[in-house]
N, C-alpha and C positions, 0 to 999 in steps of 0.2 A: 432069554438072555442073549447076548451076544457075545462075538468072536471071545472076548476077555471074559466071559462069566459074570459081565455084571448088568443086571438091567437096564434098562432106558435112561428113568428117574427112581431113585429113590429118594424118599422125603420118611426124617422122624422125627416126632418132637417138633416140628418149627413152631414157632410163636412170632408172629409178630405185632407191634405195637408205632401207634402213628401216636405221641403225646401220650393225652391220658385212654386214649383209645384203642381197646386189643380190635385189630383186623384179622388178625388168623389165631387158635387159639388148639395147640395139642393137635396140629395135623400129619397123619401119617398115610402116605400112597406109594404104593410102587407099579412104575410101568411099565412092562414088561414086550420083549418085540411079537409085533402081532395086536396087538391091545390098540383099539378105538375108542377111548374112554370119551362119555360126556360129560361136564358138569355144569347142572342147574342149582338157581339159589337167588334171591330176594338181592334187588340192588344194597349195593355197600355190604355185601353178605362175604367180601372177599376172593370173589372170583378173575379177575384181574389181577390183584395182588398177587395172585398164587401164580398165577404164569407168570409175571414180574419175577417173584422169588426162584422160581424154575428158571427165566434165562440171567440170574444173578444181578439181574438190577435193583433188585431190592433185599437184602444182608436181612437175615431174620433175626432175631435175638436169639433166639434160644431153639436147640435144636439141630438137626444136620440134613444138607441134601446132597445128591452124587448126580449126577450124569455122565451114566457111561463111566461109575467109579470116578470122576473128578470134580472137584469142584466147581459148582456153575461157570465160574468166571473164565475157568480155563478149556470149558467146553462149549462156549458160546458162535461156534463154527460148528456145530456138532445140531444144534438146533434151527428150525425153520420158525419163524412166526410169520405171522398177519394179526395185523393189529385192528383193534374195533376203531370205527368211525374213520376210516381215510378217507381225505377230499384232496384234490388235485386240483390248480388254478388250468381251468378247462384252455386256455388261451397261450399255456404254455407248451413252447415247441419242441414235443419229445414226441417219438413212437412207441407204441407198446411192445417191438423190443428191444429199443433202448431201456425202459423203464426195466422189464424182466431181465435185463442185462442188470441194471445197479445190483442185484442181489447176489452178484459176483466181486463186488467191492468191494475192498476190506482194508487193513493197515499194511499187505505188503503185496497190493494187487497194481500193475501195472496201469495206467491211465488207457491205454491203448488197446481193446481187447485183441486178445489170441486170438486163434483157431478152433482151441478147447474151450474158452468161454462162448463164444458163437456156438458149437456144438452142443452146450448146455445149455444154452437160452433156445434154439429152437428142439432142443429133444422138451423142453417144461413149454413151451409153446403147443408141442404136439400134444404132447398130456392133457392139457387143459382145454383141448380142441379150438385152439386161437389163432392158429399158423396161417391162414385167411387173413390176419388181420394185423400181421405181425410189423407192416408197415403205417398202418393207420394213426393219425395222433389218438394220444388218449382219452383227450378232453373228447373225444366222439361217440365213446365206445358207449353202450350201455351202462346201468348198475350189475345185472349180471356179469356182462363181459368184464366191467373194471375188476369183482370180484376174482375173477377165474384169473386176470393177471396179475391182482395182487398174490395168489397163490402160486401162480408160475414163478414171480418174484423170489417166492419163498423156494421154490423146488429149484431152482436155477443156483443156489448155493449148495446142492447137491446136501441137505443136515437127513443125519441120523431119526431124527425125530422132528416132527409136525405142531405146534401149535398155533390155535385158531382162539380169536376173542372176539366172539359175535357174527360171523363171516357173514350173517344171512338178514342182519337187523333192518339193513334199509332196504331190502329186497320184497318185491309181492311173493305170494306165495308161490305159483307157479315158478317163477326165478328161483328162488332158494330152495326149494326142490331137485334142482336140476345143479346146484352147486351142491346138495347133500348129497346125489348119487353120483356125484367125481369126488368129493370125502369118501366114499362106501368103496371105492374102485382104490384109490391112493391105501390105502388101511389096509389094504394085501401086499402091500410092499414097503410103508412107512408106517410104525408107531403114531395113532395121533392122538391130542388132548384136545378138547371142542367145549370152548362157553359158550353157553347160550340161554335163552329164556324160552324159546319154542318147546314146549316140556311135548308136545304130543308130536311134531317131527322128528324130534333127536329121539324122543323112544321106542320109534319105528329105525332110526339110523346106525345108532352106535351101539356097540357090544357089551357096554357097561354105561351106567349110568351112577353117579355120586352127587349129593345134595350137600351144596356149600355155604352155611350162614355161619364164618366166624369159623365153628366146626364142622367137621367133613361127616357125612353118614355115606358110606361105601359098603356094599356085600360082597364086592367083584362079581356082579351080575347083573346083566340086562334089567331085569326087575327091577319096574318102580311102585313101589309100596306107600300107600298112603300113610304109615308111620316114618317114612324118610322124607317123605314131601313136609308132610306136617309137622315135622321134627326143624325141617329147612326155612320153613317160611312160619313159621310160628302160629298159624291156623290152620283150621282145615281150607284144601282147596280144592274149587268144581273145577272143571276142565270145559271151555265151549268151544264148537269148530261149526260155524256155518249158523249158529244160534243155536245150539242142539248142546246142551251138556252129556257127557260121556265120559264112557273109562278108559284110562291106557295103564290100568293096575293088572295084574291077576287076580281072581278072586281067590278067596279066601275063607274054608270051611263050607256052610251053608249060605254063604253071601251070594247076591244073585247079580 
């Protein structure tokens, strides 16, 4: 918990519902400072929504959330995201710290940056090992590097808490590796929540793991279990890395 006693996020009950369609249905999480959480789950499974609901862009029906004890709405400076799928018109004339500068902009931020905002665009600069490049247009950078400053972005508003919606989808593997152990390193100093579909890197990455179809299967434990994957994606699933199927379960009894 923090200074005030009250955890990161908490979430009870929420439900939500797009028409005749439940998207979220009976979810309860709480996040707690220190907590890496991941969640994995089958497209349209709700996992988007749920970080949606978590920065108050989406009003649940039923149910209640807090961050940091307030209401989303009113603690939407309290939180960081990065959003899935960002593209940038490669031809537009911005640097990447101007860009990791916008994420100091808000409804009663000066047009002109400070001193203190310059200080916080290059200490999330240093963070994310980009400060080499801090002058570069964007449109130049890598998908790696775009990643690392759209996350500088996010740390550049100085939030309580981290959330991430696919950070590593359009990245090769080698890439996105290298953005999960600056997630592994961030996670010692910020709370963070992480979607993704990578079921056999994120369960080598993050400290917990929850499976999101609709409903959530959470133990607050690293362990993934083939009754929460299969509980999540509504079949059994083989897992392959290199063409080789494998496990990233613990066994279980006499299972080999």
């Amino acid at each position: 918990m923090n200074a005030n006693g009250s955890p990161a996020i908490e979430i009870r009950g929420i439900d939500v519902r797009f028409g005749e369609t439940e998207a979220l249905e009976a979810i309860d999480l709480t996040i707690e400072e220190g907590d890496f959480l991941g969640i994995i789950g089958p497209n349209a499974g709700g996992k988007t929504t749920l970080l949606k609901v978590m920065l108050g862009l989406i009003e649940p029906d039923r149910g209640e959330i807090r961050v940091f004890g307030r209401p989303p709405r009113e603690a939407r400076g309290l939180i960081g995201y990065v959003p899935q799928y960002a593209r940038f018109d490669t031809d537009f004339p911005i640097s990447v710290a101007e860009m990791v500068g916008m994420g100091r902009l808000g409804p009663r931020t000066r047009r002109t940056p400070r001193a203190r905002d310059r200080e916080l665009v290059r200490q999330a600069l240093d963070t994310v090992e980009l400060s080499d490049v801090a002058d570069v247009r964007v449109g130049r950078l890598s998908g790696g590097q775009l990643q690392r400053a759209l996350i500088a972005r996010a740390l550049a508003a100085e939030p309580k808490v981290l959330l991430l919606d696919e950070p590593t989808a359009s990245l090769d593997t080698h890439i996105g590796r290298s953005v999960y152990g600056l997630l592994d390193r961030l996670a010692d100093e910020i709370p963070i929540v992480l979607v993704s579909h990578d079921i056999g890197v994120i369960s080598r990455t993050v400290r917990t793991i929850a499976c999101l179809n609709v409903r959530l299967h959470y133990h607050h434990s690293r362990e993934l279990t083939p009754e929460m994957v299969e509980a999540a994606y509504g079949c059994p699933v083989d897992l392959v890395a290199h063409g080789v199927p494998h496990r990233v379960f613990e066994s279980h009894g006499d299972e080999a």
